[in-house]
N, CA, C and O of each residue as an XYZ file, in Angstrom:
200
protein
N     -13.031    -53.783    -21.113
C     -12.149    -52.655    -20.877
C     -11.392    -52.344    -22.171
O     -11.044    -53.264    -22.911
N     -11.140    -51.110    -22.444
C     -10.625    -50.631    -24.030
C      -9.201    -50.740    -23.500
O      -8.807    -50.651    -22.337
N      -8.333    -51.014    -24.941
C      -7.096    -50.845    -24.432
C      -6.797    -49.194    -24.569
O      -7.519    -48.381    -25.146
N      -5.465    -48.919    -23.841
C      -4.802    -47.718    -24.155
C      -4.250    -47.399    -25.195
O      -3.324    -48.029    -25.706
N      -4.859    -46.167    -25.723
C      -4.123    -45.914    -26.663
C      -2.409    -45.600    -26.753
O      -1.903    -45.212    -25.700
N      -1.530    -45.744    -27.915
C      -0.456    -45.894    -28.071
C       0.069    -46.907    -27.162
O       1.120    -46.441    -26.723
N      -0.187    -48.325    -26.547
C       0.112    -49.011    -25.817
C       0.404    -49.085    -24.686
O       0.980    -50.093    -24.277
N       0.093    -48.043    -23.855
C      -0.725    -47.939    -22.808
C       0.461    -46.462    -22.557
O       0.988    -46.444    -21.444
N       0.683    -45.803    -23.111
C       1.902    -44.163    -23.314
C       0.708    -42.979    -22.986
O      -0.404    -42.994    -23.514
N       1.029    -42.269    -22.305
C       0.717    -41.082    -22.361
C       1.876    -40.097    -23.144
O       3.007    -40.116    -22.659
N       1.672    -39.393    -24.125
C       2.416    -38.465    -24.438
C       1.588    -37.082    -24.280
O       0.375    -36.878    -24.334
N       2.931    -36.006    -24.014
C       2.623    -34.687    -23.796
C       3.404    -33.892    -24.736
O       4.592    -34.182    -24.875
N       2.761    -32.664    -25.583
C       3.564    -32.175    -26.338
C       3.463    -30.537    -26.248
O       3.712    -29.702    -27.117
N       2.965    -30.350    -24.756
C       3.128    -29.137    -24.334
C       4.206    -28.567    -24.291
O       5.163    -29.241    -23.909
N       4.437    -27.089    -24.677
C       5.489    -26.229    -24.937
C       6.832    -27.032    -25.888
O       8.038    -26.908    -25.673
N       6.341    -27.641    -26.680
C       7.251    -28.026    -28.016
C       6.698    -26.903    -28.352
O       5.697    -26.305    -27.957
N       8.261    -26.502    -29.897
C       7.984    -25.747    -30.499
C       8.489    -26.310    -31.570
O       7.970    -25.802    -32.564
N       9.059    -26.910    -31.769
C       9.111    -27.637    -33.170
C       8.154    -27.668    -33.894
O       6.981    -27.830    -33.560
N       8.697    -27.474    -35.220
C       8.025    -27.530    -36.471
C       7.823    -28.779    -37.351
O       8.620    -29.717    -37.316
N       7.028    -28.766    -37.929
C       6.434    -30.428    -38.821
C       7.801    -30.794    -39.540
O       8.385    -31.856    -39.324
N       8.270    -29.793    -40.439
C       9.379    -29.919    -41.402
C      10.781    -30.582    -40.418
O      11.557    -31.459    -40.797
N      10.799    -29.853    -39.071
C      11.659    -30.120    -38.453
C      11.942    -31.720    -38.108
O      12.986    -32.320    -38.362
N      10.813    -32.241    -37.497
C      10.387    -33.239    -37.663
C      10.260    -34.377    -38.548
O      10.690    -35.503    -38.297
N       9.607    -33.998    -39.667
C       9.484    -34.967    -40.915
C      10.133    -34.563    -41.620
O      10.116    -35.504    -42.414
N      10.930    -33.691    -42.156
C      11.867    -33.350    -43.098
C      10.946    -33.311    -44.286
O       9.880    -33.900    -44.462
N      11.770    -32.271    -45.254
C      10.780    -31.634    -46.264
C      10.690    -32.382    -47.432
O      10.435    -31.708    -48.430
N      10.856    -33.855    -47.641
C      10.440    -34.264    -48.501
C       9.173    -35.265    -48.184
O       8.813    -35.602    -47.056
N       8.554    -35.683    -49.486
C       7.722    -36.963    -49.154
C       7.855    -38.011    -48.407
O       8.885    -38.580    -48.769
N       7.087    -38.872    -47.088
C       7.072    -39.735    -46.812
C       6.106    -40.773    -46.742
O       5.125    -40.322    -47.334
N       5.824    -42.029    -46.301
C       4.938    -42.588    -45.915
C       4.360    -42.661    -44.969
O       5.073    -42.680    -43.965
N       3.076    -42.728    -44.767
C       2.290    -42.726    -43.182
C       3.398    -43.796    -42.535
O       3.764    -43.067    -41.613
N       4.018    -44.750    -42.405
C       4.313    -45.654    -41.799
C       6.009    -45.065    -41.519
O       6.544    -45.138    -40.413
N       6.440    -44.699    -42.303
C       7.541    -43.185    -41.840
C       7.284    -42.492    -41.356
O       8.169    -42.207    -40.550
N       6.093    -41.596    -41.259
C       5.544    -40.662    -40.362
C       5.954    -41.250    -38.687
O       6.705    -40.934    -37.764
N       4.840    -42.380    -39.034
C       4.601    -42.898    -37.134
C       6.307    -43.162    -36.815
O       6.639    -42.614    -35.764
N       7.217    -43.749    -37.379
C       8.763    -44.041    -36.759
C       9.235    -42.652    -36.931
O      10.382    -42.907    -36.561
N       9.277    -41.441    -37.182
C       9.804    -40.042    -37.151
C       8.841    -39.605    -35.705
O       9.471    -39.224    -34.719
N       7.647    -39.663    -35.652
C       7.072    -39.633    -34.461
C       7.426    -39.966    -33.292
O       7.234    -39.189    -32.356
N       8.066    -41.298    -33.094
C       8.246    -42.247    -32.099
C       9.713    -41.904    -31.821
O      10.017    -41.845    -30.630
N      10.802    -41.636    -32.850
C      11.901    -41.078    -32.763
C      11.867    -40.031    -32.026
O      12.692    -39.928    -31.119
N      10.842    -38.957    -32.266
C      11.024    -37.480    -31.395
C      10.489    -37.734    -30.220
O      11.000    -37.283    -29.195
N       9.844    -38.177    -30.211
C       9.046    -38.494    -28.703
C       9.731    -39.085    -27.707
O       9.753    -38.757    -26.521
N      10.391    -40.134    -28.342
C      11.289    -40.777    -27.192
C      12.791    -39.975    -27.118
O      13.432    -40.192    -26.089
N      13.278    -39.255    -27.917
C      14.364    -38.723    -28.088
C      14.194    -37.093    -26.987
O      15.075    -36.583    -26.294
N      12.900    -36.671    -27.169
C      12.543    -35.163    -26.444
C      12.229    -35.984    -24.898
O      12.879    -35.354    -24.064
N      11.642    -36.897    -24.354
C      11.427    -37.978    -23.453
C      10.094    -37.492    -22.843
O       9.775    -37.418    -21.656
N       9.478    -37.214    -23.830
C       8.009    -37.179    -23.690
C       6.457    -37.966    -23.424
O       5.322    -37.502    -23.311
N       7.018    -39.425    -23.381
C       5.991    -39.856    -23.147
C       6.271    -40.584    -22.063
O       7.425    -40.602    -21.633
N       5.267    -41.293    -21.459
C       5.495    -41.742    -19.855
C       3.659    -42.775    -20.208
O       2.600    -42.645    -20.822
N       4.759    -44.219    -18.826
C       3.328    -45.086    -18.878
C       2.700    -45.183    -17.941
O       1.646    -45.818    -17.967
C-alpha cells in the first residue's frame, strides 16, 4: 500500500486567490523555505484536512 501523500493531508486550494508573491514574498528563497511558507498558508487559510 503507497503512503499518502503530504502525510496522509488532503489539501484544497479551490477559490484562493492569492498570489505567489503574496505568499513567498518577493525576494529569493530556498525550496526548503518554499515548503514552510506553504505549510504556513495552508494551515493558517485551514485548508487541509486528514
Amino acid at each position: 500500500m503507497a503512503k499518502p501523500a503530504f502525510g496522509g493531508y488532503s489539501i484544497c486550494f479551490k477559490g484562493c486567490t492569492d498570489s505567489m508573491e503574496s505568499v513567498f514574498g518577493s525576494g529569493k528563497i530556498s525550496p526548503s523555505e518554499m515548503t514552510k511558507k506553504i505549510w504556513v498558508y495552508v494551515k493558517g487559510k485551514k485548508l487541509s484536512s486528514k
